[in-house]
C-alpha positions as CSV (number, residue, x, y, z in Angstrom):
1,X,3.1,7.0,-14.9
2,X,-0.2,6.0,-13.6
3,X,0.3,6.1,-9.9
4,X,-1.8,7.9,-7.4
5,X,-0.9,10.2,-4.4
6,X,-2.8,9.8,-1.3
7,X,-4.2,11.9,1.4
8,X,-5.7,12.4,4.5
9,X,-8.7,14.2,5.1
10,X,-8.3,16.5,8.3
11,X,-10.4,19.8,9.8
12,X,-11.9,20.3,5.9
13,X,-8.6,19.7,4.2
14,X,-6.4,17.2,2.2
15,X,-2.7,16.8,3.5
16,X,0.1,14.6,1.7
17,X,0.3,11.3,2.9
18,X,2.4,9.3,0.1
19,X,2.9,9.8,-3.4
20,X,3.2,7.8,-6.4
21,X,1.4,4.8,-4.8
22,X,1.5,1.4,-6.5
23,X,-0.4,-0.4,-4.2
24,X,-3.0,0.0,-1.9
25,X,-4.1,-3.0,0.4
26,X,-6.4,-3.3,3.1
27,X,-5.2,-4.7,6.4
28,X,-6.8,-6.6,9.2
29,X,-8.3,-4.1,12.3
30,X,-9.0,-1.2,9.9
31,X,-5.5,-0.5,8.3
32,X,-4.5,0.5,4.7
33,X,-1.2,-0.5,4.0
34,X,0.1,1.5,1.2
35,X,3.5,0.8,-1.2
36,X,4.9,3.5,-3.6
37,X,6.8,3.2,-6.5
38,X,10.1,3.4,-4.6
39,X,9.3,1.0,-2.2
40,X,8.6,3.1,0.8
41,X,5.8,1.9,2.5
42,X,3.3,3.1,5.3
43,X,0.4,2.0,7.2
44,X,-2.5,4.3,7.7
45,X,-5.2,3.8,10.3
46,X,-8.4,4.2,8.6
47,X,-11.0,4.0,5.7
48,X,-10.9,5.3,2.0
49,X,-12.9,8.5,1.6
50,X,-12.5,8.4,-1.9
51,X,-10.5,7.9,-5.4
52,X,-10.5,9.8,-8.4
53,X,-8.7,7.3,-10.9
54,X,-8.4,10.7,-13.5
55,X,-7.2,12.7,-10.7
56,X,-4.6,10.0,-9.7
57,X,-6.0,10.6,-6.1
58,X,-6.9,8.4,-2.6
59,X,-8.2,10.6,-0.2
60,X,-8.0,8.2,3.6
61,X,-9.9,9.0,6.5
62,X,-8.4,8.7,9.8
63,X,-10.3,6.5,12.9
């Protein structure tokens, strides 16, 4: 599989957020709204800090 997990950057560290994302949308007002490959989906208040496609990572940034 090719999906990616994603986490939040907080006080110097990287903590879970979703895994196995499929997609990854920006939102209106800042959001990220984020779909995984069994449908569970989240919103995250924020900006992309950074994705490593070989490291099948998103790293968010919260406001």
């Amino acid at each position: 599989m090719c999906e990616s997990n994603a986490f939040i950057y907080q006080d110097g560290e990287e903590i879970l957020f979703l895994e196995a994302i499929d997609i990854l949308r920006p939102e209106e007002d800042g959001k990220i709204y984020l779909r995984n490959f069994w449908g569970e989906e989240k919103i995250f208040q924020g900006v992309v800090k950074e994705i490593s496609l070989l490291k099948h990572k998103i790293v968010l940034i919260g406001d």
